[in-house]
DSSP file (Angstrom, degrees, kcal/mol; ACC not computed):
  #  RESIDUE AA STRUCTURE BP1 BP2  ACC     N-H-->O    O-->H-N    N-H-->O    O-->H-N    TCO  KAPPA ALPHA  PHI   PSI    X-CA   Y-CA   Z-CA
    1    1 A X              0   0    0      0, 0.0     2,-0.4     0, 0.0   115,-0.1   0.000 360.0 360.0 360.0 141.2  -40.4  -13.2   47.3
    2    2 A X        -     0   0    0    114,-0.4    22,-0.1     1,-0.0   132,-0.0  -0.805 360.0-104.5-112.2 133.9  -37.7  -14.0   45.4
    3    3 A X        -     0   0    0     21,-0.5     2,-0.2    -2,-0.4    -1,-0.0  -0.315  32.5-165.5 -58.8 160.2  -36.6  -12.0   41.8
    4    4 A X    >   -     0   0    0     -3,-0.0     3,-5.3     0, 0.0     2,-3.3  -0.936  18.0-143.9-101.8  77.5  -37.3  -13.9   38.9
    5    5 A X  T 3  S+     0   0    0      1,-0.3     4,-0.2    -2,-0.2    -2,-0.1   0.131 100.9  71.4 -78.1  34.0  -35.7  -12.7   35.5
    6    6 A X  T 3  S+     0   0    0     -2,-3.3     4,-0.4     2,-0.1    -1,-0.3   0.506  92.9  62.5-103.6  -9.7  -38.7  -13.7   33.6
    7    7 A X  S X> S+     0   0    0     -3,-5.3     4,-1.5     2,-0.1     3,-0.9   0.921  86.8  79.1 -60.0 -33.9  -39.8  -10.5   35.6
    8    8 A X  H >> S+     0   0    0      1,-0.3     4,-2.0     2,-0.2     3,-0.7   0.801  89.9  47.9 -43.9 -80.4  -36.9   -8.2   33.6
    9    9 A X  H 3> S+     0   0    0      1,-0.3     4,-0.8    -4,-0.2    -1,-0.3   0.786 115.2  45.8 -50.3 -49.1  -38.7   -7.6   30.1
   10   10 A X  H <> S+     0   0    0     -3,-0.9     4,-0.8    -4,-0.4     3,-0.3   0.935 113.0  49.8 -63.7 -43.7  -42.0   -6.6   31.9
   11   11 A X  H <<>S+     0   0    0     -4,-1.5     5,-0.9    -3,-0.7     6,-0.2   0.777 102.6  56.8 -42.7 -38.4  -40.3   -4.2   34.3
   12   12 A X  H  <5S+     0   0    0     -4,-2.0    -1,-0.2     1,-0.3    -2,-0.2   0.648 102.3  57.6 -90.0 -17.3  -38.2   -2.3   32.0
   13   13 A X  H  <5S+     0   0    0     -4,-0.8    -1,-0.3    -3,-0.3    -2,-0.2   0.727 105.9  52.2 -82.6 -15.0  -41.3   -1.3   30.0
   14   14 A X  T  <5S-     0   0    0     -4,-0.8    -2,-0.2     1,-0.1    -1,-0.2   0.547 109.8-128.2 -97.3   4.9  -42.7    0.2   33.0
   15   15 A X  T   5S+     0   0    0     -4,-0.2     3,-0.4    -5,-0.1    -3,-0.2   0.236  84.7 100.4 101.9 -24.1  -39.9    2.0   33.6
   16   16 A X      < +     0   0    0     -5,-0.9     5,-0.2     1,-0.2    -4,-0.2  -0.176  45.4 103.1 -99.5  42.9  -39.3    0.9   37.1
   17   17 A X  S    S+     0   0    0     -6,-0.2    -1,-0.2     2,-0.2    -5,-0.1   0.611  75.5  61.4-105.0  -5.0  -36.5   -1.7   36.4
   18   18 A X  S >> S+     0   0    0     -3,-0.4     4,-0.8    50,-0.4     3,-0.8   0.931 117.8  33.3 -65.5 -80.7  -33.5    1.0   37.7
   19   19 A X  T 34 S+     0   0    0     49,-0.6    -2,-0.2     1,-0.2    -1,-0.2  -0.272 112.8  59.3 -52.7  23.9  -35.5    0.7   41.4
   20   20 A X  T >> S+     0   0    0     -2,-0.5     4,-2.3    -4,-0.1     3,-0.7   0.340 112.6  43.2 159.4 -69.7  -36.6   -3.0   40.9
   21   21 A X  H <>>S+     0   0    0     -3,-0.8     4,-1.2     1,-0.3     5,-0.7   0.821 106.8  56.6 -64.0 -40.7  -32.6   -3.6   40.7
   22   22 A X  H 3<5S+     0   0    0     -4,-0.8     6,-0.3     1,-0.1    -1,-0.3   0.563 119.5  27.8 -66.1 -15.7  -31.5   -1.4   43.6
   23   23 A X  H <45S+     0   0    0     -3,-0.7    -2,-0.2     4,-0.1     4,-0.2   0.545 123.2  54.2-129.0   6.9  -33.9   -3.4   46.4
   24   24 A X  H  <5S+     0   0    0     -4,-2.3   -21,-0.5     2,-0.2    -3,-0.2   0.833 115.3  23.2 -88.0 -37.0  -33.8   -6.3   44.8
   25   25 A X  T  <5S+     0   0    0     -4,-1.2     2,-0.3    -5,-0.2    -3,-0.1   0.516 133.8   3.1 -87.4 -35.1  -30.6   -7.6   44.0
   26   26 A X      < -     0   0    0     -5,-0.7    -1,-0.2     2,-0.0    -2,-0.2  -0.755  55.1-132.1-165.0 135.0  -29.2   -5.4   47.0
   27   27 A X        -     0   0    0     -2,-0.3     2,-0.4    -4,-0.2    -4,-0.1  -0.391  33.5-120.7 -46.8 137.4  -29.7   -3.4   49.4
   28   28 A X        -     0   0    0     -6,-0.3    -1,-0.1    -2,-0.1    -2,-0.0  -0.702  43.8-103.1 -72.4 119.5  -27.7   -0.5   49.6
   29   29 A X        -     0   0    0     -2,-0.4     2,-0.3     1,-0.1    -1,-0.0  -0.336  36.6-133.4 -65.3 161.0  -25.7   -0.6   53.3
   30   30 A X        -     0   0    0     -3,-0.0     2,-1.1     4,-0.0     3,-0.1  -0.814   9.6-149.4 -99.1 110.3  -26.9    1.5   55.8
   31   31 A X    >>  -     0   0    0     -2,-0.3     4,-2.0     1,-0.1     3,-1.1  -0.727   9.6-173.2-110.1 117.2  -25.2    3.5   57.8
   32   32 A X  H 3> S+     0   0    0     -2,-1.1     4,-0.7     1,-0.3    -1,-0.1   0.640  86.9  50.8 -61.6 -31.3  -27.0    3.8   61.2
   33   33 A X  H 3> S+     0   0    0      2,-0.2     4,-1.0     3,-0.2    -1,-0.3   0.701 113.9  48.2 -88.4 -38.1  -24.7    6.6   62.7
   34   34 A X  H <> S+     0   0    0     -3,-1.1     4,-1.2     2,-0.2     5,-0.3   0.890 117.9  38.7 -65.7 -58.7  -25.3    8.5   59.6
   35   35 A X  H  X S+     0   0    0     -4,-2.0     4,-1.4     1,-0.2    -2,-0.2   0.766 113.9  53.9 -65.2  -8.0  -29.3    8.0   59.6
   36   36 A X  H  X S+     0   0    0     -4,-0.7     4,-1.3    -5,-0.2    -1,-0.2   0.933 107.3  43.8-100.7 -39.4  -29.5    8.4   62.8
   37   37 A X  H  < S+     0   0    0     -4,-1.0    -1,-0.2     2,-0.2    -2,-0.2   0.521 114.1  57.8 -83.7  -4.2  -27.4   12.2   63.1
   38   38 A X  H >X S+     0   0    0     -4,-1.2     3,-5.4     2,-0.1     4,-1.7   0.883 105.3  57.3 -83.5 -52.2  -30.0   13.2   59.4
   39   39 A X  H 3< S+     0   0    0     -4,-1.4    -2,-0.2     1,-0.4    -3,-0.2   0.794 106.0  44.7 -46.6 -50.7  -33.0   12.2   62.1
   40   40 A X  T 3< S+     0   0    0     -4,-1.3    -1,-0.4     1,-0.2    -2,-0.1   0.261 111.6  48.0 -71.7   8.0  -32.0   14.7   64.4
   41   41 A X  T <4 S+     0   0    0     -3,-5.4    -2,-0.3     2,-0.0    -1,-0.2   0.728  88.5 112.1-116.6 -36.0  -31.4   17.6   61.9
   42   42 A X     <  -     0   0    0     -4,-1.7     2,-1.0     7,-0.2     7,-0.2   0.232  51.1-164.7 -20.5 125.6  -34.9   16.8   60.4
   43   43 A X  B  >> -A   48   0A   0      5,-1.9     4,-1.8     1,-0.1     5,-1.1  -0.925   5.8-168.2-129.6 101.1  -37.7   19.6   61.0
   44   44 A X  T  45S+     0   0    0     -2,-1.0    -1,-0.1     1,-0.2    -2,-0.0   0.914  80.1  69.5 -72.9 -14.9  -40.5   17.9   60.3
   45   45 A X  T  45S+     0   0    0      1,-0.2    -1,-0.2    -3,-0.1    -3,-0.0   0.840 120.3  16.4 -19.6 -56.1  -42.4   21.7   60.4
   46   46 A X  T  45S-     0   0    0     -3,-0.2    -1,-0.2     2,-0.2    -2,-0.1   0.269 110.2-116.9-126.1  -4.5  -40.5   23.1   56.9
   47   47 A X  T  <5S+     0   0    0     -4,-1.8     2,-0.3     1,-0.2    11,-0.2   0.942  74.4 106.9  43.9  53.8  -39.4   19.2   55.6
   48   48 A X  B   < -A   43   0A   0     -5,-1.1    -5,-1.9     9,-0.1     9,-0.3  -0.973  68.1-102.4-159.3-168.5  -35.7   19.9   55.8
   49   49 A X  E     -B   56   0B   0      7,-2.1     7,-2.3    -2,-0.3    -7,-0.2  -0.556  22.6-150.4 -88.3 158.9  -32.7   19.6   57.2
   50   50 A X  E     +B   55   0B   0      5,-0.3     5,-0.2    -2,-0.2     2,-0.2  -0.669  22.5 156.3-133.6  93.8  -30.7   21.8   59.4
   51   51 A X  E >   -B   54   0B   0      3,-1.3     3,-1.0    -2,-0.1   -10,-0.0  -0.402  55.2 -92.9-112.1-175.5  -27.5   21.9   59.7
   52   52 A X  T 3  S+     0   0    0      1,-0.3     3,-0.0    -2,-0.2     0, 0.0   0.819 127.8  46.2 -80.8 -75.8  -24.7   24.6   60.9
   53   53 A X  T 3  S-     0   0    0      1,-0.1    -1,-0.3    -3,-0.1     2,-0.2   0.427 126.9 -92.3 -95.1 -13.3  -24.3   25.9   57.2
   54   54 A X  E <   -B   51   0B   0     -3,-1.0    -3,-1.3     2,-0.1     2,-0.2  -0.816  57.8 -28.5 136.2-174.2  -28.4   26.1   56.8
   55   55 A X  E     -B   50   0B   0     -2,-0.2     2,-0.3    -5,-0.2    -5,-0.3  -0.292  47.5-168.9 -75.5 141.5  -30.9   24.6   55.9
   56   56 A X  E     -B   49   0B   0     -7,-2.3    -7,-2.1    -2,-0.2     2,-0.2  -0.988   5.2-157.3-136.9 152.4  -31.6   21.6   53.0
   57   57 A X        -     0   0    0     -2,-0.3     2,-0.4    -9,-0.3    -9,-0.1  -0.495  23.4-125.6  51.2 136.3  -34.2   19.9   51.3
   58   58 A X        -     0   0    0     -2,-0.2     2,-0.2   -11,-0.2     3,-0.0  -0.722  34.5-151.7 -97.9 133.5  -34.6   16.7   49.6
   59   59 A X     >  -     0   0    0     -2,-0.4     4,-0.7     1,-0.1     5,-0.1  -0.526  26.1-116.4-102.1 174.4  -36.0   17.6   45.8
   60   60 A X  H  > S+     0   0    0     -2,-0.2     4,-2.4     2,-0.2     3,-0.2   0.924 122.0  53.7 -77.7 -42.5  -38.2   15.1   43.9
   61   61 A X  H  4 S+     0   0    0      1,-0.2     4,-0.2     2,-0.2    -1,-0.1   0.525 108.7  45.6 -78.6 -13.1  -35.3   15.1   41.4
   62   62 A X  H  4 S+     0   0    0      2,-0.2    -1,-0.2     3,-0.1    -2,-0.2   0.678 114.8  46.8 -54.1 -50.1  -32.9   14.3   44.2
   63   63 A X  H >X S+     0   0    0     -4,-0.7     4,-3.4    -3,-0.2     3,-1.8   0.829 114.2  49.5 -64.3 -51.0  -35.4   11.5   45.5
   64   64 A X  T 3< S+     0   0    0     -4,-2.4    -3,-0.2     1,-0.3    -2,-0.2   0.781 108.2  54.8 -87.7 -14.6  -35.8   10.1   41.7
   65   65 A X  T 34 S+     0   0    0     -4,-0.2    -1,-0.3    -5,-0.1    -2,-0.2   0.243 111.3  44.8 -76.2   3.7  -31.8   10.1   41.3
   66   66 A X  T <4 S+     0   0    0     -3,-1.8    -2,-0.2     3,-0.1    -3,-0.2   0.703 126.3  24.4-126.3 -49.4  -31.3    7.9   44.4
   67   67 A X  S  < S-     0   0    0     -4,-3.4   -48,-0.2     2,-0.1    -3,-0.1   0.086 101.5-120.6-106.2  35.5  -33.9    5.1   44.1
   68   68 A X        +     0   0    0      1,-0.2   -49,-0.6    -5,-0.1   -50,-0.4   0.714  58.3 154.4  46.6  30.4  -34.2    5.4   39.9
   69   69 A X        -     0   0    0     -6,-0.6     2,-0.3   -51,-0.1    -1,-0.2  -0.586  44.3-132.8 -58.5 140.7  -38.1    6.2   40.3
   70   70 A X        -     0   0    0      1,-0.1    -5,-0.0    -2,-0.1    -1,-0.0  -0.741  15.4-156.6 -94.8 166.6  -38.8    7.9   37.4
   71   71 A X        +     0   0    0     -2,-0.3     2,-0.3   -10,-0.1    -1,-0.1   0.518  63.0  82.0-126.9  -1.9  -40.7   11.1   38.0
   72   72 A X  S    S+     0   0    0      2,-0.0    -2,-0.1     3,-0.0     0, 0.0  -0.710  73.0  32.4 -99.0 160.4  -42.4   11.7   34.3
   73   73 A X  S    S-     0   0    0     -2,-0.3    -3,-0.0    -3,-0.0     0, 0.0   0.541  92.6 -25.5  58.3 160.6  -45.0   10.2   33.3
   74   74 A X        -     0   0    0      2,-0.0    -2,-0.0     1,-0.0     0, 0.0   0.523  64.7-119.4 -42.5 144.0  -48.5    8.6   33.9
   75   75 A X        -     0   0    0      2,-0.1    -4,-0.0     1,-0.1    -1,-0.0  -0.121  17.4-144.7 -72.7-171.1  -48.7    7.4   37.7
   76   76 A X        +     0   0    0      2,-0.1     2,-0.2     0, 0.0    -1,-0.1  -0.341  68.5  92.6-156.7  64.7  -49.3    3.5   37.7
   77   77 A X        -     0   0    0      2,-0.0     2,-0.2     0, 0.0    -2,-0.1  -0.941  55.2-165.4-147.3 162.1  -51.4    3.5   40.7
   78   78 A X        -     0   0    0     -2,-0.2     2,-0.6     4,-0.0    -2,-0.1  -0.750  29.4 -86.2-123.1 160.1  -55.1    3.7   40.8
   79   79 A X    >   -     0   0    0     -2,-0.2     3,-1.1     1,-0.1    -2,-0.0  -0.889  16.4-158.2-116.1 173.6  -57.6    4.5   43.7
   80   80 A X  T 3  S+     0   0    0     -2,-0.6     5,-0.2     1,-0.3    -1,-0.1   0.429  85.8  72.4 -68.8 -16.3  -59.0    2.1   46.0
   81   81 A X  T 3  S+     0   0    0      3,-0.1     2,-0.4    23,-0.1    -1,-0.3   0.524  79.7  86.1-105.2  -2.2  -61.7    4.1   46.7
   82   82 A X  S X  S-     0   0    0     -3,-1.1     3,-0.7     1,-0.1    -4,-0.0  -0.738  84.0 -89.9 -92.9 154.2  -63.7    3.7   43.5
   83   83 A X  T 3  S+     0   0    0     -2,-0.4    -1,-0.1     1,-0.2    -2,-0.0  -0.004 107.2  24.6 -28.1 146.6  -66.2    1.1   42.5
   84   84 A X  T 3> S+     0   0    0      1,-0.1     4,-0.5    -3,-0.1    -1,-0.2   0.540  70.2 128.0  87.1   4.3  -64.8   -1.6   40.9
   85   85 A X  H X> S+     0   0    0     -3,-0.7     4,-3.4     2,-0.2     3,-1.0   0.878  71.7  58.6 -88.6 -37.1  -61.4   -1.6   42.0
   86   86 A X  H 3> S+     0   0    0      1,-0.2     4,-2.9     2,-0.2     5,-0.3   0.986 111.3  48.6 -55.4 -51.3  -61.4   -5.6   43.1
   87   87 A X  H 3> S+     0   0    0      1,-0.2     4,-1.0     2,-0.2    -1,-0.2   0.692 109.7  50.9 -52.1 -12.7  -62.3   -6.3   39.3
   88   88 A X  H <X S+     0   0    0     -3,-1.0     4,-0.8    -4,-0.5    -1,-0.2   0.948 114.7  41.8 -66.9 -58.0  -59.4   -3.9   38.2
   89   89 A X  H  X>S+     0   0    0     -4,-3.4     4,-3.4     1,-0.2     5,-1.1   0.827 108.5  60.5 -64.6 -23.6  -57.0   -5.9   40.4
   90   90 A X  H  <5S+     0   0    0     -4,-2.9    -1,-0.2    -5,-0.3    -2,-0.2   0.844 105.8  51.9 -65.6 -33.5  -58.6   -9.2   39.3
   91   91 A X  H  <5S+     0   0    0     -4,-1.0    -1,-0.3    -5,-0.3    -2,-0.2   0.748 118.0  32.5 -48.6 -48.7  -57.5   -8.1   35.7
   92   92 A X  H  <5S+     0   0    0     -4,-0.8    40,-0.2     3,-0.2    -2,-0.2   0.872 128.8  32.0 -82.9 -45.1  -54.0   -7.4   36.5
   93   93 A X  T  <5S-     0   0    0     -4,-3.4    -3,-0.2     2,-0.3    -2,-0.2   0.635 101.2-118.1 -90.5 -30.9  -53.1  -10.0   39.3
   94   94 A X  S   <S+     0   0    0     -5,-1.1     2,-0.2     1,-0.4    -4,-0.1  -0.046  93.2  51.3 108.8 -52.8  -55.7  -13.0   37.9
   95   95 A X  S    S-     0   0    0     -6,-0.2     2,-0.6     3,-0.0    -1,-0.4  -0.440  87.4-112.7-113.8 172.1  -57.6  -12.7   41.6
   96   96 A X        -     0   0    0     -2,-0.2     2,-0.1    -3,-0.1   -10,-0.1  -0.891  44.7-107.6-128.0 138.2  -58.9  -10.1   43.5
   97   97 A X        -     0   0    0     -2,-0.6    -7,-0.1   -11,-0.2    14,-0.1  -0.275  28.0 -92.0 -69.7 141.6  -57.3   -9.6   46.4
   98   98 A X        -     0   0    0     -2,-0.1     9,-0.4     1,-0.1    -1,-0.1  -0.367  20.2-166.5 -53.4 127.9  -58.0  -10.3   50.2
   99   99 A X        -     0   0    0      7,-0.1     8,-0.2    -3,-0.1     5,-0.1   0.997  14.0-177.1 -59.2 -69.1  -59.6   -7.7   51.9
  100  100 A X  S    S-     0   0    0      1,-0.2     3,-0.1     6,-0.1    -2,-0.1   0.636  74.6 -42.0  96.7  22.0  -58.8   -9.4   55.3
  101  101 A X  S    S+     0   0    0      1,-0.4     2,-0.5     2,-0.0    -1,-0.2   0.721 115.3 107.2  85.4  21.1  -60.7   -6.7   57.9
  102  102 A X  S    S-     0   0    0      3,-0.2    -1,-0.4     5,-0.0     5,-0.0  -0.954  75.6-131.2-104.4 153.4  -59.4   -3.2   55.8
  103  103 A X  S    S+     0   0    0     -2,-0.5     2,-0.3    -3,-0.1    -4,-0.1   0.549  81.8  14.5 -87.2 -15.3  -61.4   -1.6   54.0
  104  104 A X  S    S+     0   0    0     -5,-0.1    -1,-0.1     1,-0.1   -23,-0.1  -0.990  98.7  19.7-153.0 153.1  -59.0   -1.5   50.7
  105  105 A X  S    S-     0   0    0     -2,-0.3     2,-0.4   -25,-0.1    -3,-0.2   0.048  73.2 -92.0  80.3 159.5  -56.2   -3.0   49.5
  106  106 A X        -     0   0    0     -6,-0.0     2,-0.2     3,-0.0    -7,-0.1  -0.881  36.4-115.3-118.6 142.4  -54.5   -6.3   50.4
  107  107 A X     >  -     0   0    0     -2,-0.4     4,-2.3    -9,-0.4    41,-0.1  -0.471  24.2-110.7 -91.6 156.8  -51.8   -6.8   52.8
  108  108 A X  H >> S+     0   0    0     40,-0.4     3,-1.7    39,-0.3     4,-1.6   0.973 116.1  62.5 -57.3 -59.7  -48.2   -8.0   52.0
  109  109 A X  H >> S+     0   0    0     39,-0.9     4,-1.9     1,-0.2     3,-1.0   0.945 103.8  46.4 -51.7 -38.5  -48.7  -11.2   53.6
  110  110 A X  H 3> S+     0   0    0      1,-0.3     4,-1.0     2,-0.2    -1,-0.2   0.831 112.3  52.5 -63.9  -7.3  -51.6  -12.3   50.9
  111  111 A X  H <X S+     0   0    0     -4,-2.3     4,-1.5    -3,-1.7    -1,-0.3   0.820 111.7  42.1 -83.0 -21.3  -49.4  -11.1   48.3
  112  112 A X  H <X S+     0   0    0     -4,-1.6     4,-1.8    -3,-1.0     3,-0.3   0.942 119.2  50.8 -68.7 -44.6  -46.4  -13.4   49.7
  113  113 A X  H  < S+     0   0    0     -4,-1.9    -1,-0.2     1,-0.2    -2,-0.2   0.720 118.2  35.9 -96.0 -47.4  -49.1  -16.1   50.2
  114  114 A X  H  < S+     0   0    0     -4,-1.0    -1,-0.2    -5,-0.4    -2,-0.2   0.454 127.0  25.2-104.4  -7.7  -50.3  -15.8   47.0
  115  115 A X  H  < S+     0   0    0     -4,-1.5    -2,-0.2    -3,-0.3    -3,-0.2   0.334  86.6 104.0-139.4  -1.4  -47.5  -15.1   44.4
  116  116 A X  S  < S+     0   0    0     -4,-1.8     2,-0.4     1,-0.2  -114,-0.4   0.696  77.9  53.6 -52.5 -29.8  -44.6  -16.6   46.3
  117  117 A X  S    S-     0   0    0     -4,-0.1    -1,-0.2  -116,-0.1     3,-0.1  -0.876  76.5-141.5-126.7 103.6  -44.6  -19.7   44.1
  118  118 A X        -     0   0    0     -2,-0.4     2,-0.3     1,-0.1    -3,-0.0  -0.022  30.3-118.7 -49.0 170.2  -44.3  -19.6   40.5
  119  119 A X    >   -     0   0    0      0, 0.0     3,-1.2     0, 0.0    -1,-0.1  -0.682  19.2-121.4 -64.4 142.0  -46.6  -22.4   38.9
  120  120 A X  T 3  S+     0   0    0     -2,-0.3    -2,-0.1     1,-0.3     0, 0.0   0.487 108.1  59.3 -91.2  30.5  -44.6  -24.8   37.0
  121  121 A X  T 3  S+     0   0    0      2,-0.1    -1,-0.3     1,-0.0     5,-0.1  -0.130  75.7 173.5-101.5  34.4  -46.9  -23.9   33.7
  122  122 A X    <   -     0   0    0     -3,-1.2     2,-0.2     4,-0.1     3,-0.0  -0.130   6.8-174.1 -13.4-177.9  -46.1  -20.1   33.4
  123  123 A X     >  -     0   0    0      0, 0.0     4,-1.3     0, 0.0     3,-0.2  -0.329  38.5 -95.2 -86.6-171.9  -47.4  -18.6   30.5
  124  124 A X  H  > S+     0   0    0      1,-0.3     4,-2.3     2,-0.2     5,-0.1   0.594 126.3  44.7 -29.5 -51.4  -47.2  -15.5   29.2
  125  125 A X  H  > S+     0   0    0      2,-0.2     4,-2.4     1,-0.2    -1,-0.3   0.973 113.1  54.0 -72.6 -53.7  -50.1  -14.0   30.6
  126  126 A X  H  > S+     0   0    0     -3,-0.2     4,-2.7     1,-0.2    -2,-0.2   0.919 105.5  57.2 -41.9 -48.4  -49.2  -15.7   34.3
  127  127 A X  H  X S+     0   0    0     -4,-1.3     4,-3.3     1,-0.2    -1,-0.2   0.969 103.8  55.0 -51.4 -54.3  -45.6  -14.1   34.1
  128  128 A X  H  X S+     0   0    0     -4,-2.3     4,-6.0     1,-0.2    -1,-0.2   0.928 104.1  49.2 -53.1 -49.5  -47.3  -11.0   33.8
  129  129 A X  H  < S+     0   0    0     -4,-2.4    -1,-0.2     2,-0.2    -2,-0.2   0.924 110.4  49.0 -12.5 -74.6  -49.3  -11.3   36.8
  130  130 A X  H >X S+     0   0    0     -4,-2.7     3,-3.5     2,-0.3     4,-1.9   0.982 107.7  62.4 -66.1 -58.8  -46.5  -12.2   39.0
  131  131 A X  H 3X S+     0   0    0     -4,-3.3     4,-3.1     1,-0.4    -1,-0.2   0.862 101.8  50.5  -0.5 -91.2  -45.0   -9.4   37.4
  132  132 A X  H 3X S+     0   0    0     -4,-6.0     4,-0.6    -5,-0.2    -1,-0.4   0.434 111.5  40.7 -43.0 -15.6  -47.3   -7.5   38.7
  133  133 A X  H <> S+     0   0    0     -3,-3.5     4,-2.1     2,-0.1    -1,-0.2   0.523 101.4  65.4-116.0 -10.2  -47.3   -8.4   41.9
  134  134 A X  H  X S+     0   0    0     -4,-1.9     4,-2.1     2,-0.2     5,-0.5   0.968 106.2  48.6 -64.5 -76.6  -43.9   -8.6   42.4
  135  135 A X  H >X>S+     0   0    0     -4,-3.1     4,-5.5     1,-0.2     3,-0.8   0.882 111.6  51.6 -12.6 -77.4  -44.0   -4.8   41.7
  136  136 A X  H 3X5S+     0   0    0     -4,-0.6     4,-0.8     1,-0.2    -1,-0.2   0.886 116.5  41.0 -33.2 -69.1  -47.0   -4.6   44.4
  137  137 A X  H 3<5S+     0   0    0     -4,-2.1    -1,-0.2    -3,-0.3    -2,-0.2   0.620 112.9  52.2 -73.7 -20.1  -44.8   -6.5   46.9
  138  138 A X  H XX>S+     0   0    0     -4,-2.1     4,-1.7    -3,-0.8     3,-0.8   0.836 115.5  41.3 -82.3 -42.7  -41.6   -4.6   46.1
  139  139 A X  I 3<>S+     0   0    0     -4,-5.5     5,-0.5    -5,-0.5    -2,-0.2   0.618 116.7  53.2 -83.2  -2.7  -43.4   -1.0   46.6
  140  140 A X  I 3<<S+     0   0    0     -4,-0.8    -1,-0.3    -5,-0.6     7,-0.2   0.520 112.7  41.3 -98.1 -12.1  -45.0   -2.4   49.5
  141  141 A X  I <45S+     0   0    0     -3,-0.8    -2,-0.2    -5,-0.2    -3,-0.1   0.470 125.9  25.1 -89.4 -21.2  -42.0   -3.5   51.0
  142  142 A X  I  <5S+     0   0    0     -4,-1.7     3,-0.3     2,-0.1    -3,-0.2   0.738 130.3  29.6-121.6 -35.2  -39.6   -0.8   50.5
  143  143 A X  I   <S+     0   0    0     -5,-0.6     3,-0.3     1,-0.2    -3,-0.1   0.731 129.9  35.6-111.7 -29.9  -41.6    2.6   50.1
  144  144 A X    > < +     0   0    0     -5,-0.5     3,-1.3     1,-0.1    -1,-0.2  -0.167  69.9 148.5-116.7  52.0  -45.0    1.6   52.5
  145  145 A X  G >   +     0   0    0     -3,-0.3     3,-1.3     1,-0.2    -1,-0.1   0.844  67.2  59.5 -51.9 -37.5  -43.1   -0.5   55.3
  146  146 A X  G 3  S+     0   0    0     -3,-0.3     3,-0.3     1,-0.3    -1,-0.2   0.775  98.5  53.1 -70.0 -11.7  -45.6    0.6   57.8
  147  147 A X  G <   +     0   0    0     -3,-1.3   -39,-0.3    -7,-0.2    -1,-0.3  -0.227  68.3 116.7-111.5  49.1  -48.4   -0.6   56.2
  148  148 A X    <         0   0    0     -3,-1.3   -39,-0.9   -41,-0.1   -40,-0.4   0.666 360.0 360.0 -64.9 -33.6  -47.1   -4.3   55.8
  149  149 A X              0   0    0     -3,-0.3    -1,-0.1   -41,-0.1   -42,-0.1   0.496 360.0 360.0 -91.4 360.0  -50.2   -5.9   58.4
């Protein structure tokens, strides 16, 4: 899915329009020889690092200074596991999402499937949508890569 700037104005009220900008317009390079010597100082036990001078830790405020998450305020997730949730999503997104064999939630392809291609009558309310599910597809793409099927 491709950005859109008619997404901009909705993003930036939710706050998430720093992180939006950083996987969306570009990836940050990667260095493999770098991630790959933090992976071997990793103790997943105590969730840090260890290296010869001691030990370090990743903070939230560390975390929320690297991909612009903000870390105040109200979450903007729900769960899946109350009543009601398909009508929730049906509210935000216009449809209720494919189950597809999981028991909650929609998978990345039906969002791809389903939001990939503006309509050539936006309105207002449709932008938001897509909005919305551009979000869904970006935070399903970047922060929950393992759960993509």
């Amino acid at each position: 899915m491709e950005y859109d700037k008619r997404y901009t104005e909705y993003i930036r009220k939710s706050g998430l329009l720093p992180f939006i900008s950083l996987v969306s317009c570009s990836m940050p390079k990667m260095n493999p020889c770098v991630i790959m010597a933090l992976i071997d100082q990793w103790l997943p036990e105590t969730h840090t690092f260890h290296f010869y001078a001691g030990e370090m830790t990743v903070t939230l405020q560390e975390v929320s200074l690297i991909t612009g998450l903000p870390i105040k305020g109200h979450p903007i997730c729900f769960s899946t596991d109350s009543d009601g949730w398909h009508e929730i999503m049906d509210g935000l997104i216009g449809r209720e999402p494919g189950v597809q064999g999981k028991s909650t939630g929609a998978s990345y392809h039906w969002i791809t499937e389903h939001f990939g291609e503006w309509p050539a009558d936006a309105d207002d309310e449709t932008v938001q949508q897509y909005t919305r599910a551009y979000l869904w597809y970006v935070v399903t793409w970047t922060l929950f890569f393992n759960r993509l099927v």
